[in-house]
LUMSE-33406 format. One record per residue: x, y, z of N, C-alpha, C in turn; residue in one letter. Coordinates in pm, whole numbers, plus 32768, in hexadecimal, padded with zeros to 4 digits. Layout:
N
XYZXYZXYZA...
***
This chain:
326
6E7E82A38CEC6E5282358C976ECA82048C45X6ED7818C8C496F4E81308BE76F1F813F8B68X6F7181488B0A6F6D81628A7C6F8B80CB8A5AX6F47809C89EF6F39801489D36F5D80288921X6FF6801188EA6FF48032886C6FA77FC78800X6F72803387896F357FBA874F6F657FC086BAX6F8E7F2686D36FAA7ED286646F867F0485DFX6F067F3885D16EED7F5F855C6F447FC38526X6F20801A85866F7D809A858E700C80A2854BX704D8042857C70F0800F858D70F57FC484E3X707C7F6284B9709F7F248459707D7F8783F4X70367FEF83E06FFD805F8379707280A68366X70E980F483DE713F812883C871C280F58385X71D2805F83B372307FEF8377721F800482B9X71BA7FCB82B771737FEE82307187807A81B1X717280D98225717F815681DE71EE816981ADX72808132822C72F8816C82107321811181BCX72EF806B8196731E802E813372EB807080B9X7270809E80BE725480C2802F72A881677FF8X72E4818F806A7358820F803573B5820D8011X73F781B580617478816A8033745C811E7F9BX740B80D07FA4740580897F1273DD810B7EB2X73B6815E7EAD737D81DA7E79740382387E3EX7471824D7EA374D082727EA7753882307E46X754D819D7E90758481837E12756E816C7D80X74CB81877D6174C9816F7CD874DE821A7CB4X74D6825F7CBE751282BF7CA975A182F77CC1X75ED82827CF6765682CE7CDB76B7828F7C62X76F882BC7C2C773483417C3576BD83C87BEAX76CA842E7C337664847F7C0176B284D97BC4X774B84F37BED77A485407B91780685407B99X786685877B6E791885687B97791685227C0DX796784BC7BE479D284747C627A5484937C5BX7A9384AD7CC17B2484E27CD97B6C84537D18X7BD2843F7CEE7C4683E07D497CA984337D95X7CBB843D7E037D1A84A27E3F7D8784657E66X7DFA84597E1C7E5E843E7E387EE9847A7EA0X7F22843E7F087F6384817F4C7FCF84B87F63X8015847E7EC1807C84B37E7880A484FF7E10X813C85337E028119857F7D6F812F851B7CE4X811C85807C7F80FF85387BFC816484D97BDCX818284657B9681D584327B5281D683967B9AX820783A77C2B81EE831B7C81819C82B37C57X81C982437C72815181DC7C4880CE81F67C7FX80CB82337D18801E825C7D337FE7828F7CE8X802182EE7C85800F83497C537FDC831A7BB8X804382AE7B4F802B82897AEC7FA682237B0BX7F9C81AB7B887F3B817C7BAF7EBE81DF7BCEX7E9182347BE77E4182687BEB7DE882BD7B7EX7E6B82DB7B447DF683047A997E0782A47A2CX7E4882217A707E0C81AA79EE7D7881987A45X7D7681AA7A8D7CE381627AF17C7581E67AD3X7CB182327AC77C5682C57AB87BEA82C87A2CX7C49828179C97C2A828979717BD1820B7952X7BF281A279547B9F810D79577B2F811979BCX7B1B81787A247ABB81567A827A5281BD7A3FX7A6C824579F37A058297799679B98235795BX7A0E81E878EA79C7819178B27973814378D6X7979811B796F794580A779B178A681037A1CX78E881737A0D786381C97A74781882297A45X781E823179B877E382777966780082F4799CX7870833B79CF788983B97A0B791F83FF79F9X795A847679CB79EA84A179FF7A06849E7A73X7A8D842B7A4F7A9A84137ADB7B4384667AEAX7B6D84947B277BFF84EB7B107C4684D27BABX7CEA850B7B947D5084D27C037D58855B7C4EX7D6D855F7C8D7D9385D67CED7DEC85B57D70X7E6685F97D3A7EE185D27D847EE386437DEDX7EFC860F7E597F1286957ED77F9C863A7F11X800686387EFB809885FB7F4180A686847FDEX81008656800C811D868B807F80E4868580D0X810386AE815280EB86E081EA80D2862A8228X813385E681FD80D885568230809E851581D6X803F854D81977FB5850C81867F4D856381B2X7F8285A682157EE385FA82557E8486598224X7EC4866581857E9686CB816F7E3886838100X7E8785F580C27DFA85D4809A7D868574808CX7DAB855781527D63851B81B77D0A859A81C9X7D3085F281D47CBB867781FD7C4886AD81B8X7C8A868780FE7C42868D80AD7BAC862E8094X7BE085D980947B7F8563808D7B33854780EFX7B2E858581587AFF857A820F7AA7861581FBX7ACB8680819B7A68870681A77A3386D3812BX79F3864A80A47976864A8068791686028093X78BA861C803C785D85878093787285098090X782D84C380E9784B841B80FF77D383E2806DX7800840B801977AA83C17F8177F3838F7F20X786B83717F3978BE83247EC778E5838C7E7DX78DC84037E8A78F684507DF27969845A7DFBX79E4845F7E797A6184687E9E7A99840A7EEBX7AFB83D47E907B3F833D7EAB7BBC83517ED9X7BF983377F4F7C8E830F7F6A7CCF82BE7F2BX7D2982E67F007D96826A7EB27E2982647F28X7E1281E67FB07E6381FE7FFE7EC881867FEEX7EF3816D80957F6A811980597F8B80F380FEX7FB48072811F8004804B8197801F80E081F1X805C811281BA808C81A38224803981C28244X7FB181D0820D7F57824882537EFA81E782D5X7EDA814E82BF7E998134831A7ECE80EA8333X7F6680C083847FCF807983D4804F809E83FBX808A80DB8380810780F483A8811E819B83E8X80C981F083A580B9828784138087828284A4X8028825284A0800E82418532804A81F8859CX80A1819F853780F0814F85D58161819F85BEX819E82028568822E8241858081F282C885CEX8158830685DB81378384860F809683718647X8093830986D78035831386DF7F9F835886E3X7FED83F2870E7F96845887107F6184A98688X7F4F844E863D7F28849C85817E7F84C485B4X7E91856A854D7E2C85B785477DA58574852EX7DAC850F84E77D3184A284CA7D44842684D3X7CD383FD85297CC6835385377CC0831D849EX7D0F830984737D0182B283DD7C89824883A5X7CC7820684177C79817384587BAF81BB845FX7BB7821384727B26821D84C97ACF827D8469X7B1D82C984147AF0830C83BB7AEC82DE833CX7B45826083107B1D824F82687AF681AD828FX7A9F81BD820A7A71811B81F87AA880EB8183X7AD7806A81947B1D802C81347AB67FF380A0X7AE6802C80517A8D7FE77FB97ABC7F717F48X7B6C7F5E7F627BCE7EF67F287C3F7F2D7F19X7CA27EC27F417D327EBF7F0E7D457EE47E70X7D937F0C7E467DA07F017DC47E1A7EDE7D96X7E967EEA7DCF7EF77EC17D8E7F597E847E49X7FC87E2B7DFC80277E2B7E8180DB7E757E1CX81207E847E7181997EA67E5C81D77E7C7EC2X82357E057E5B828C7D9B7EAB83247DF17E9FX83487DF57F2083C47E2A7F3F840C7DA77F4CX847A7DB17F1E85097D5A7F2285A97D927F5DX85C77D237F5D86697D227FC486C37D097F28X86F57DAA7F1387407D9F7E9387DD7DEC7EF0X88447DB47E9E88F57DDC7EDE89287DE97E64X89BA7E287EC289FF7E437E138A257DB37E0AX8A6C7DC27D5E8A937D207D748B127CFF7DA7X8B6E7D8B7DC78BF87D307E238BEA7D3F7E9FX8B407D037EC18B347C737F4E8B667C1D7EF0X8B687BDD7EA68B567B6E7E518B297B047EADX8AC07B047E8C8A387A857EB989DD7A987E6EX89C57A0F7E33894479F97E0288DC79D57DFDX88AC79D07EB0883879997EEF881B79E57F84X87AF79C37F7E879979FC804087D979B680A4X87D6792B8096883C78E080FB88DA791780F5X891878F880A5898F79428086898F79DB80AAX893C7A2180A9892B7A9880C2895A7AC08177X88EA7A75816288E67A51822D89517A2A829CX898A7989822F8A26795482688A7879E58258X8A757A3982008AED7AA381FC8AE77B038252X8A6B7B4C826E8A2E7BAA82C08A5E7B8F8365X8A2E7B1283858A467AC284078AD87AD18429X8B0A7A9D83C58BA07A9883D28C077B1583EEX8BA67B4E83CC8C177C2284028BC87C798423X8B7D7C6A848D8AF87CC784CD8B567D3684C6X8AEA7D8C849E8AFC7E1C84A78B5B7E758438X8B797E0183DD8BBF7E4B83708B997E3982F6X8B2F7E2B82EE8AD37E47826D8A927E8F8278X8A627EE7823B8A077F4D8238896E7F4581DEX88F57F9E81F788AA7F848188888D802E81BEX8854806D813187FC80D78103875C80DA812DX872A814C8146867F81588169868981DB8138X860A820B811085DD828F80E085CC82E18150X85EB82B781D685E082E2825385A7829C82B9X85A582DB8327858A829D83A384BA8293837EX84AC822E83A58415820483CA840982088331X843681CB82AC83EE81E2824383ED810F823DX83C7810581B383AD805A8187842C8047818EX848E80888153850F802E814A8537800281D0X853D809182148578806482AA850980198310X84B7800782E784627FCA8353847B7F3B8335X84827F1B82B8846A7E6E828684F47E43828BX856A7E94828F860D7E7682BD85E97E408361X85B97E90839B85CF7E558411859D7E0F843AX850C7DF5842B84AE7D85845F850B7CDB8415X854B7D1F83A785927C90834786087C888394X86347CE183FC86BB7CC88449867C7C6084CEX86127CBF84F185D67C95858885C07BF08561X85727BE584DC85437B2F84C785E97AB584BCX863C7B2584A286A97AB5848687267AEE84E3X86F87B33853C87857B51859187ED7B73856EX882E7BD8850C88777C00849D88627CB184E6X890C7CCA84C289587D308500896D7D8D8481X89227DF5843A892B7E3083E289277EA783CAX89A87F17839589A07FC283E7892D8004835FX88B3806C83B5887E8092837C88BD810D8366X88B0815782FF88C381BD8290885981EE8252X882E8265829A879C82A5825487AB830B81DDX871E8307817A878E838D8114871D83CB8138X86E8845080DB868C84A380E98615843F8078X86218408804F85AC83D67FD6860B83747F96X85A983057F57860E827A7EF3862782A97E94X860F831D7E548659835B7DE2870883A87E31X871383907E9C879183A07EBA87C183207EF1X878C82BC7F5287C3823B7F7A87E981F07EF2X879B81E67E6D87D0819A7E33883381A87DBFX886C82307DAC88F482187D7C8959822A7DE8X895282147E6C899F81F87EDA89BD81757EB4X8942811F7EB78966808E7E9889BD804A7E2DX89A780B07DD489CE80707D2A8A31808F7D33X8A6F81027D7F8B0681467D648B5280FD7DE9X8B0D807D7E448B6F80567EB68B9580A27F09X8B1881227F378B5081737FD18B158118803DX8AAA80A27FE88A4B807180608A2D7FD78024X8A247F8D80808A177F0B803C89857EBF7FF0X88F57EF7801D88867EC8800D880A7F15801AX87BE7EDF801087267F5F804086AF7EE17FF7X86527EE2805885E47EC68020859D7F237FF5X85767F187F7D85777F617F2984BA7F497EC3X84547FA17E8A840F7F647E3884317F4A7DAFX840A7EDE7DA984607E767D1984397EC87C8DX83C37F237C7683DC7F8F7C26844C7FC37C01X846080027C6884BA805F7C95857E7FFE7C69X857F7FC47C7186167F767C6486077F277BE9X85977F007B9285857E817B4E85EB7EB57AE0X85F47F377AAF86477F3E7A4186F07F5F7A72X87027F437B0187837F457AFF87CC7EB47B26X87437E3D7B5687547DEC7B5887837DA57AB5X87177D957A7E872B7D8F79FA87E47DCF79A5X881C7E3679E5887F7E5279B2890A7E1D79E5X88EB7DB77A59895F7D807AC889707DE47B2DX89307E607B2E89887EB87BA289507EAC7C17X88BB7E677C0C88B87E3B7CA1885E7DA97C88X885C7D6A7D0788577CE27CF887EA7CA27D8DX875D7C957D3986F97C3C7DB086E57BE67DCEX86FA7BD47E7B86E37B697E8D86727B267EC4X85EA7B877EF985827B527F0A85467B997F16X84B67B787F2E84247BC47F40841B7BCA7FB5X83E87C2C8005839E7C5B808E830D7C3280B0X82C77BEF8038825C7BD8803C82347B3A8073X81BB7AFC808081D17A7480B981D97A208063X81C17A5A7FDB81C279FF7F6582127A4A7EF9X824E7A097E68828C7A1C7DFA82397AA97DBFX827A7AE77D6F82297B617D1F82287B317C93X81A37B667C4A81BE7B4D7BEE822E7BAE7BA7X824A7C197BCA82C17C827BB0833C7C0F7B65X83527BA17BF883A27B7F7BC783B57AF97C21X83637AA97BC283567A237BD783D179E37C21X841A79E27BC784B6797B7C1B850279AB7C90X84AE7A1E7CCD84FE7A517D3F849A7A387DB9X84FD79DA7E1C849D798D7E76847E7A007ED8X843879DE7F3483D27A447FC884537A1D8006X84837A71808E84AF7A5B80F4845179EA8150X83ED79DD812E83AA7976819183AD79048149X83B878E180FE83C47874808D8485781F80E1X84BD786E80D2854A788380E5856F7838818BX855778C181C2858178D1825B858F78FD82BBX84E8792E82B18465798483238420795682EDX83B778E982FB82E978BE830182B0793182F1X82E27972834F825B79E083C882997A5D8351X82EC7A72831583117AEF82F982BD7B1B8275X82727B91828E82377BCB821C81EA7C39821AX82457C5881FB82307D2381E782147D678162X81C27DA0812681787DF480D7814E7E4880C7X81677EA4805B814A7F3A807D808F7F247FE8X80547F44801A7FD77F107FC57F6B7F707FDCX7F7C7FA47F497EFB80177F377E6780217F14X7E07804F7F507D8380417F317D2D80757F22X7CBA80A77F187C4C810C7F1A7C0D81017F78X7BE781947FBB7BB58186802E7B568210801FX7AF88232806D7A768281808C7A3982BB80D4X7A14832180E179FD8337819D797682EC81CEX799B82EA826479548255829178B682C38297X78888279827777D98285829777BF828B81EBX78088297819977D9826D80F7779C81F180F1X772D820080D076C28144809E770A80F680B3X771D807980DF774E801F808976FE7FFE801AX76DA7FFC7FE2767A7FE67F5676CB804A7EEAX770480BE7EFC776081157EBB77F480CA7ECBX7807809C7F35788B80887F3778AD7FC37EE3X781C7F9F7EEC782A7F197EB1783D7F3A7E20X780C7FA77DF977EB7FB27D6E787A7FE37D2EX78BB803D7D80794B80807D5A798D7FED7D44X79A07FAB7D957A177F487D8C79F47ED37D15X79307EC67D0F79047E557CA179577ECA7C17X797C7F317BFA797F7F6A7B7679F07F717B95X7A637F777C0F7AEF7F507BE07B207ECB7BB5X7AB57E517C017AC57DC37BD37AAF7DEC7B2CX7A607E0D7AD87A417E0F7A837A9C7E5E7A20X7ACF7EBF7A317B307EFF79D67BAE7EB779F1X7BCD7E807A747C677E107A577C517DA379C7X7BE37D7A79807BD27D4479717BDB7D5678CBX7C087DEF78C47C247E14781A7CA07DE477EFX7C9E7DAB77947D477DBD77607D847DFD7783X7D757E8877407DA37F0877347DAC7F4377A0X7D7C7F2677F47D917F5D78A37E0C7F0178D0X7DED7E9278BB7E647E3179037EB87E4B78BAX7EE97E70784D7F6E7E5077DA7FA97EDC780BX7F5A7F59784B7F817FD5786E7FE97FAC78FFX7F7D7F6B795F7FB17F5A79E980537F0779D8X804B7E9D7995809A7E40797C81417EAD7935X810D7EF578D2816E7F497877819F7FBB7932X817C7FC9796A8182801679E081AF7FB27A52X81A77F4F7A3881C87EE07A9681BD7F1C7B29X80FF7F227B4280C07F197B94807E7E657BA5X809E7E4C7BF2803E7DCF7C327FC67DCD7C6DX7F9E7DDF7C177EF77DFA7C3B7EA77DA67C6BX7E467DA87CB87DCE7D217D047D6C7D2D7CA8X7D417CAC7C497D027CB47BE17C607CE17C4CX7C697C6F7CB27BCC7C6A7CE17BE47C737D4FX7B847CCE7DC37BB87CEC7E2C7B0D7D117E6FX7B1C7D107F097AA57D4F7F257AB27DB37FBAX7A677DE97FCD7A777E5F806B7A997DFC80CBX7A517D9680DD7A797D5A81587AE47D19814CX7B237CE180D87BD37CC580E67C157CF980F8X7BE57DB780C27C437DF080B17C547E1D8164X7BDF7E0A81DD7BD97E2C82507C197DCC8285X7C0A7D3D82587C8C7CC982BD7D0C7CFB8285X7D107D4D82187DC87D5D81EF7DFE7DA98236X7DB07E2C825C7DA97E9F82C27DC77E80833EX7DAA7E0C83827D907DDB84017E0F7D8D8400X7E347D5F83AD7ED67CEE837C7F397D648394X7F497DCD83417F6B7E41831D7FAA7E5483C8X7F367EA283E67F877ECA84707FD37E8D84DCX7FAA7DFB84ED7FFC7DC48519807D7DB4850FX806B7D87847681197D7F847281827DDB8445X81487E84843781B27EDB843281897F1984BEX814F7F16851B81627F3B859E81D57ECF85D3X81D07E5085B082377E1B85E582A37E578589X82B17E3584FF83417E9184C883777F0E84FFX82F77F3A854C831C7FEB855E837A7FD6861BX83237F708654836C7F5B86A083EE7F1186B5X84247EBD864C849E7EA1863884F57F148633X84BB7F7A85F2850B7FDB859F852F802F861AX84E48042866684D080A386E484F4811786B5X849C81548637849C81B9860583E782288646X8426826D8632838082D0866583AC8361862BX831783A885FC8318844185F782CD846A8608X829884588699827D84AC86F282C9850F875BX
***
């Protein structure tokens, strides 16, 4: 005998699971929320995450606290957040690397990234820039470019290593403009960049954090954003696509993320109470004093077309780079 499903059946269960989910999320948060960060203390993930830790208590009527697990990759606290439950109580605080730029330098990673977390919002971007010492003496990207062109292979730039942001966005910025430039890897940008300042190496894209107070002192000198548009970091310093690449725009951009099968009704609600705490003074005057660039208003599904942007174009950087560690 054919089984004939019935409708009723199908619409009673539809029903039920809306009324759990909606059930779910009005109860949550039911107690501590954790942010699990994938770095150690001090880093901007790091200062970004317990200004957010703290504004989002306020906003969820709950302690909400940071929990840093750095090393092994990431995997360890990809592993973390993948062994609680899918209920919002444990939030990723990730970043470009974990769902674009690891997997195209090691296709074979212990976890599908992609398949296991669900996206809840962007929260901040970090615009990397093309900073040199100043005896290039140039004071623009065109000029930059005419000089570069002009003696392939004897300029140099700095990366924190092979397959990291610096060296990936050097080369995809060589590949867009056909420019002959010797790479020089260090162990971490706390060693590439007094290479730069002291003239063992000519340049490094670099995050504008990270250089603004040596810019500010003359010892090194920017000439543009990596991003497709101006930062507010620093208004008067044009995009490379503004300049001379359209198409060029690369971003390293961090967000909150969840393991997939959490409500969306939980995960709408996480990101409505980060829209809402961007929105303190005292939260922004923190981010700003930290010169984080924060996304005032943001939602899961932007933050899933950024994801989808994301991989594209550091799988292509990664393949410029023809870097891999596998």
């Amino acid at each position: 005998m054919r089984f004939i499903p019935n409708p009723l059946r199908y619409a009673a269960a539809l029903a039920l699971t809306t009324l759990c989910t909606v059930a779910a999320a009005q109860d949550f948060p039911s107690k501590q929320v954790r942010i699990v960060v994938p770095y150690a203390t001090g880093g901007q993930p790091d200062v970004h995450g317990r200004i957010l830790s703290q504004a989002l208590a306020a906003e969820l009527g709950q302690p909400v606290i940071v929990e840093n697990i750095p090393g092994a990759g990431g995997v360890s606290a990809v592993s973390a957040v993948l062994s609680a439950p899918a209920d919002g109580h444990t939030i990723f605080l990730g970043d470009a690397a974990f769902w674009a730029i690891n997997p195209a330098l090691k296709p074979k990673q212990p976890n599908d990234f992609i398949k296991n977390f669900a996206p809840v919002r962007m929260v901040h971007v970090t615009s990397v820039a093309l900073v040199v010492n100043p005896s290039m003496q140039v004071n623009t990207l065109l000029e930059f470019l005419a000089l570069v062109k002009s003696k392939p292979g004897v300029y140099s730039y700095a990366s924190a290593g092979v397959g990291s942001i610096s060296h990936l966005t050097m080369e995809a910025f060589k590949a867009a403009h056909g420019v002959d430039i010797l790479h020089v890897p260090y162990k971490s940008s706390g060693q590439a960049l007094p290479a730069i300042i002291g003239g063992e190496v000519n340049m490094i894209f670099s995050g504008l954090p990270a250089v603004s107070s040596f810019v500010k002192a003359g010892r090194l000198k920017v000439l543009a954003v990596s991003t497709k548009t101006r930062t507010r970091l620093a208004p008067d310093v044009p995009s490379v696509a503004e300049i001379s690449a359209p198409d060029f725009n690369l971003v390293s951009g961090g967000g909150l993320l969840v393991r997939t099968g959490t409500p969306r009704a939980i995960i709408d609600r996480i990101a409505a109470a980060v829209d809402r705490a961007y929105t303190h003074p005292e939260v922004i005057s923190r981010l700003n004093s930290a010169q984080i660039e924060f996304i005032p208003t943001a939602t899961p599904d932007a933050m899933a077309e950024q994801i989808r942007g994301d991989i594209q174009r550091w799988n292509a950087a990664v393949k410029a780079s023809g870097a891999s560690t596998d």
